[in-house]
C-alpha positions as a Markdown table, in Angstrom:
| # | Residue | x | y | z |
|---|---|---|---|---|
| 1 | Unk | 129.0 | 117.1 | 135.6 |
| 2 | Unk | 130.7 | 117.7 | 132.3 |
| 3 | Unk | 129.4 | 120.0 | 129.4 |
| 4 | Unk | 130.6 | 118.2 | 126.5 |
| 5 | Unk | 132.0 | 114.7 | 125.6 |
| 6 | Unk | 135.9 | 115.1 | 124.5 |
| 7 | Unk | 138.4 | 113.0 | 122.6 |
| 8 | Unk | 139.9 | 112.5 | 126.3 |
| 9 | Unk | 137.2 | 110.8 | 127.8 |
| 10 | Unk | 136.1 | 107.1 | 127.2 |
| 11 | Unk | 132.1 | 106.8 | 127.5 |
| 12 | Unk | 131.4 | 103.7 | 130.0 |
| 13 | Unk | 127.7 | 103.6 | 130.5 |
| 14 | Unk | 124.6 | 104.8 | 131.0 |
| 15 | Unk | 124.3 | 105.5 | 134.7 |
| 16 | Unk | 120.4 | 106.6 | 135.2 |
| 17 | Unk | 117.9 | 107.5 | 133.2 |
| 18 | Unk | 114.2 | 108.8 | 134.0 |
| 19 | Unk | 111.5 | 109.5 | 131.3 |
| 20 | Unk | 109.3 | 112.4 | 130.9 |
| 21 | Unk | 106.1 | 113.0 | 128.6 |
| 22 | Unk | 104.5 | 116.4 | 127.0 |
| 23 | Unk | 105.8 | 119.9 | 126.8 |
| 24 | Unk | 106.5 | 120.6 | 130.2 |
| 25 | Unk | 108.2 | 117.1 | 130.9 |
| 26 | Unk | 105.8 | 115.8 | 133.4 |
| 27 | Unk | 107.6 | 112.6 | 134.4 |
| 28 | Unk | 107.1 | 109.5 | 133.0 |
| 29 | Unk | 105.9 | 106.1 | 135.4 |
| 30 | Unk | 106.4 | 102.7 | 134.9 |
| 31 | Unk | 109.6 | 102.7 | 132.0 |
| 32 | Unk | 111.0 | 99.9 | 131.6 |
| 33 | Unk | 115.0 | 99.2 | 132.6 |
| 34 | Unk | 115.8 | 99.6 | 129.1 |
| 35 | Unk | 115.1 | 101.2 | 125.5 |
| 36 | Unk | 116.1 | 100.9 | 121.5 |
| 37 | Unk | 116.7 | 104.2 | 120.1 |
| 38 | Unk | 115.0 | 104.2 | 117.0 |
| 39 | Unk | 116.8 | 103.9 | 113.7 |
| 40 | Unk | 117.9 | 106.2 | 111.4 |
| 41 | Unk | 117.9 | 105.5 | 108.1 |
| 42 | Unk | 118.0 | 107.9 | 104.6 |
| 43 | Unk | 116.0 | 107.5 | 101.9 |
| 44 | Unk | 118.6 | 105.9 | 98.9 |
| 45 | Unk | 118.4 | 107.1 | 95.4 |
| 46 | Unk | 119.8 | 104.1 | 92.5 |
| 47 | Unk | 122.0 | 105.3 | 90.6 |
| 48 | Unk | 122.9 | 103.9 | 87.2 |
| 49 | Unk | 123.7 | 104.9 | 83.3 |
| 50 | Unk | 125.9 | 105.6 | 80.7 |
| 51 | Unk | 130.0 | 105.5 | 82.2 |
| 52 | Unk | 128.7 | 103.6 | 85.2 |
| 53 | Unk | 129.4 | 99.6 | 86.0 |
| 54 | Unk | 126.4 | 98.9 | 86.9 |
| 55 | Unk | 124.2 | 100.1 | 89.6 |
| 56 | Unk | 125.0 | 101.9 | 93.8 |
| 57 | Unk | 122.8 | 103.4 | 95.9 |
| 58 | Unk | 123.3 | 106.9 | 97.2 |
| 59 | Unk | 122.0 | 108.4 | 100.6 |
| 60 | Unk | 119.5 | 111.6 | 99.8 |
| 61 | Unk | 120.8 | 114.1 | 102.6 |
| 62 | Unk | 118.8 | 114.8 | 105.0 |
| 63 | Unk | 115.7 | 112.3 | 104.3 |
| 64 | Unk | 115.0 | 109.3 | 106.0 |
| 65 | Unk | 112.7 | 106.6 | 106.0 |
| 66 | Unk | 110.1 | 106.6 | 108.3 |
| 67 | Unk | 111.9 | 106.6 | 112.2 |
| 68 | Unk | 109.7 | 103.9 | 114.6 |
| 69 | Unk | 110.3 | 104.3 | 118.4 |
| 70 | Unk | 108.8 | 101.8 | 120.6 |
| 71 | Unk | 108.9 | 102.4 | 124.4 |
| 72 | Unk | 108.4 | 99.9 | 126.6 |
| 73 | Unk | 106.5 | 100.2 | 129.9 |
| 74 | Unk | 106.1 | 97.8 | 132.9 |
| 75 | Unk | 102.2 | 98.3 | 132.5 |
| 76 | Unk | 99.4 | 100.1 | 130.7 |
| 77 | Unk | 98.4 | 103.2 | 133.4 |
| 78 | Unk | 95.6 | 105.9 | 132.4 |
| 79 | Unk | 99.4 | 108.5 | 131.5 |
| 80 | Unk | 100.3 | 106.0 | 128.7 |
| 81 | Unk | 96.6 | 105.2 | 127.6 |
| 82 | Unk | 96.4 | 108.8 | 126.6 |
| 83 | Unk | 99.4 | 108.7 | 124.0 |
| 84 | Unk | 96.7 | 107.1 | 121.9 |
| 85 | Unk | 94.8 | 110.2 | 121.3 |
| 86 | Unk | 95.5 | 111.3 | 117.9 |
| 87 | Unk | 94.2 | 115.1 | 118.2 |
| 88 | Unk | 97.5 | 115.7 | 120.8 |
| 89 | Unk | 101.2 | 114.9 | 119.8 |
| 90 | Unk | 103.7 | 112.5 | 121.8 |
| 91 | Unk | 106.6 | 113.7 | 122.7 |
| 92 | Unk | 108.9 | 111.2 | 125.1 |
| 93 | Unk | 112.2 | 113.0 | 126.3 |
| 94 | Unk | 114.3 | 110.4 | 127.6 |
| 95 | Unk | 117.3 | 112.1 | 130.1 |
| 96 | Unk | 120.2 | 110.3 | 131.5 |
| 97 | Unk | 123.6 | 110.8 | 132.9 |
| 98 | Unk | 126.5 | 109.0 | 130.6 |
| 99 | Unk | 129.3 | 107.9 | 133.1 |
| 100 | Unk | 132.8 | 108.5 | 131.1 |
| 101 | Unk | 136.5 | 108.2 | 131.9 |
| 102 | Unk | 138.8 | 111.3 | 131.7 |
| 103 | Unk | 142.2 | 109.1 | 130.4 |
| 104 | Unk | 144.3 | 112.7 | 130.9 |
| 105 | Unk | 143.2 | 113.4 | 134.6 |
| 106 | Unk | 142.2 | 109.4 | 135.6 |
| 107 | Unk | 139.0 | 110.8 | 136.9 |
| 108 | Unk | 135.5 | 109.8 | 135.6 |
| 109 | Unk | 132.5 | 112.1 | 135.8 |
| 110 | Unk | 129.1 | 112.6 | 134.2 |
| 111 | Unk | 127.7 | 113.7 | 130.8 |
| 112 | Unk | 123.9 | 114.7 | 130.6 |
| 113 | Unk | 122.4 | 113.0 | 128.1 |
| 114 | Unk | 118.7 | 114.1 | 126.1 |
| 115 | Unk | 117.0 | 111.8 | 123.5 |
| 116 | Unk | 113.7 | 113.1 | 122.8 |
| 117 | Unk | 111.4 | 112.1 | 120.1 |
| 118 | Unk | 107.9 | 113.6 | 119.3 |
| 119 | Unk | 105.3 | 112.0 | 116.4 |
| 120 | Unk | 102.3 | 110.0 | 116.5 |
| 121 | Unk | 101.3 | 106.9 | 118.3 |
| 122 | Unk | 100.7 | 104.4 | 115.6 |
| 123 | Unk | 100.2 | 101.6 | 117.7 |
| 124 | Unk | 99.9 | 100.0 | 121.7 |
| 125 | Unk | 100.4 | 96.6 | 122.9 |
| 126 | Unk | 98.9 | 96.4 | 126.1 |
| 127 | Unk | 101.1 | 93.3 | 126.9 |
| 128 | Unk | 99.8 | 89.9 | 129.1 |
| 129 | Unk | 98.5 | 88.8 | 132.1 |
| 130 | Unk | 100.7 | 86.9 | 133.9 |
| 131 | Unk | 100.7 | 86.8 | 137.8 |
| 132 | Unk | 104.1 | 88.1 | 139.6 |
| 133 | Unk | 104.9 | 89.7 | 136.3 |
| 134 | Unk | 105.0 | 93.6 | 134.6 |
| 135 | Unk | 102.4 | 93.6 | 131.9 |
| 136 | Unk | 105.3 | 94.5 | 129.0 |
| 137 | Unk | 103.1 | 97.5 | 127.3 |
| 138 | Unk | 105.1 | 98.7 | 124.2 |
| 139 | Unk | 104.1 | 102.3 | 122.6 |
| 140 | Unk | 105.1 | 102.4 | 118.9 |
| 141 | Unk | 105.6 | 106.0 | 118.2 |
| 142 | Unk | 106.0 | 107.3 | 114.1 |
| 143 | Unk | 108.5 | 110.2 | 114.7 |
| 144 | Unk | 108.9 | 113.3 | 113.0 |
| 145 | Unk | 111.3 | 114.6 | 115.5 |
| 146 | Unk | 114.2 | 113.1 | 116.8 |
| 147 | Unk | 117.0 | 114.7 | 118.9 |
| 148 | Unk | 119.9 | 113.2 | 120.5 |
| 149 | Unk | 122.1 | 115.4 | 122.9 |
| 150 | Unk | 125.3 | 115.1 | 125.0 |
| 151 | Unk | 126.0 | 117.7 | 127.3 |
| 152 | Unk | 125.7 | 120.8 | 125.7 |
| 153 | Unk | 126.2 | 119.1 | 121.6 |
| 154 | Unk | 123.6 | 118.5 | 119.7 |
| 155 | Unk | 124.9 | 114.8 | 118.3 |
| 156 | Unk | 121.7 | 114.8 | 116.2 |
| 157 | Unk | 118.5 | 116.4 | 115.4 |
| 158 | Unk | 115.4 | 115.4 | 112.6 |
| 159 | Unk | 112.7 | 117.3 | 112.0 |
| 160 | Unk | 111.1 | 116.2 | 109.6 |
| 161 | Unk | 108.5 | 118.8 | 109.3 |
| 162 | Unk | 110.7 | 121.9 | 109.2 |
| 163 | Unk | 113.6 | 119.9 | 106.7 |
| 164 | Unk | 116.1 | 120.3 | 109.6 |
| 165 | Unk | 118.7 | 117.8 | 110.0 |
| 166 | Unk | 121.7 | 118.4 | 112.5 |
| 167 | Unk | 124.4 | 116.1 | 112.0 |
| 168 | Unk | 127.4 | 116.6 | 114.9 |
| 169 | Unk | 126.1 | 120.4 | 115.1 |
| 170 | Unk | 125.9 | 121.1 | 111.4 |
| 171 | Unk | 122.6 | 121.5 | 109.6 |
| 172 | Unk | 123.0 | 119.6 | 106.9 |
| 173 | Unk | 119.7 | 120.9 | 105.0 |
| 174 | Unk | 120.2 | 124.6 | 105.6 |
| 175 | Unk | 121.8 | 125.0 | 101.8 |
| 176 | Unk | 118.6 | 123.0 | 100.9 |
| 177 | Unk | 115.9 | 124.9 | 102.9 |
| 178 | Unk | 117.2 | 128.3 | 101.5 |
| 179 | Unk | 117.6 | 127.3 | 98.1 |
| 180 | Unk | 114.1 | 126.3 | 97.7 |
């Protein structure tokens, strides 16, 4: 297993994953084979005025519109009932291992990878009814933390609470956060 992802190696797929729920990562049942990561967008700004053709749009650093996670489940069990409670936080860590090829020694190997993302529930579909079938329960999640991490680099990190945004291992808000 390697620590970090380098210009050398070619990522293939994702090998595994598992999911896990809460603080201490209790593990996660009934996942479906396959999840979105949420998207990641920043807030714009239009920008327009005297000396400029017209009008652009320019990203505000380090603010995004509001991130929506859904996770898909094969059915609705008592563990993912409870995400609805609204006085306790989600948090869903989802950890895999990222098969990659090493093009200078021919060899491929593994890359732990960590998305976790932690908000509120803002909405369930329980999914159907339909005999020989999963159910197809989706969790929609608001997020106010995001973090995505390969090996030991943190690729990126949101939180929107504490104005921290990690972009390839830079914090892009620090300057902001300590000149307010």
């Amino acid at each position: 297993m390697r620590n970090r992802i380098t210009r050398s190696m070619i990522p293939e797929v994702i090998n595994n994953f598992n999911a896990y729920v809460g603080e201490n990562g209790e593990k996660l049942i009934g996942l479906s084979g396959q999840v979105t990561l949420a998207s990641l967008e920043l807030i714009t700004a239009e920008i327009s005025g005297a000396g400029v053709g017209g009008t652009y749009s320019v990203p505000v650093g380090g603010l995004f519109q509001d991130i929506t996670q859904e996770i898909p489940m094969q059915a609705l069990t008592p563990q993912i009932a409870q995400m609805l409670n609204i006085k306790k936080k989600c948090r869903i860590t989802l950890r895999g291992a990222m098969q990659i090829y090493d093009r200078e020694t021919g060899a491929r190997d593994y890359v732990q990878m960590r998305y976790t993302v932690e908000g509120a529930v803002k909405g369930m579909n329980p999914g159907n009814l339909q005999l020989g079938n999963p159910m197809g329960t989706t969790i929609t999640v608001s997020a106010t933390y995001v973090s995505l991490v390969a090996g030991d680099d943190t690729l990126i990190e949101i939180d929107k609470l504490n104005q921290i945004c990690v972009v390839d291992g830079e914090d892009i808000m620090r300057e902001i956060r300590e000149s307010c």
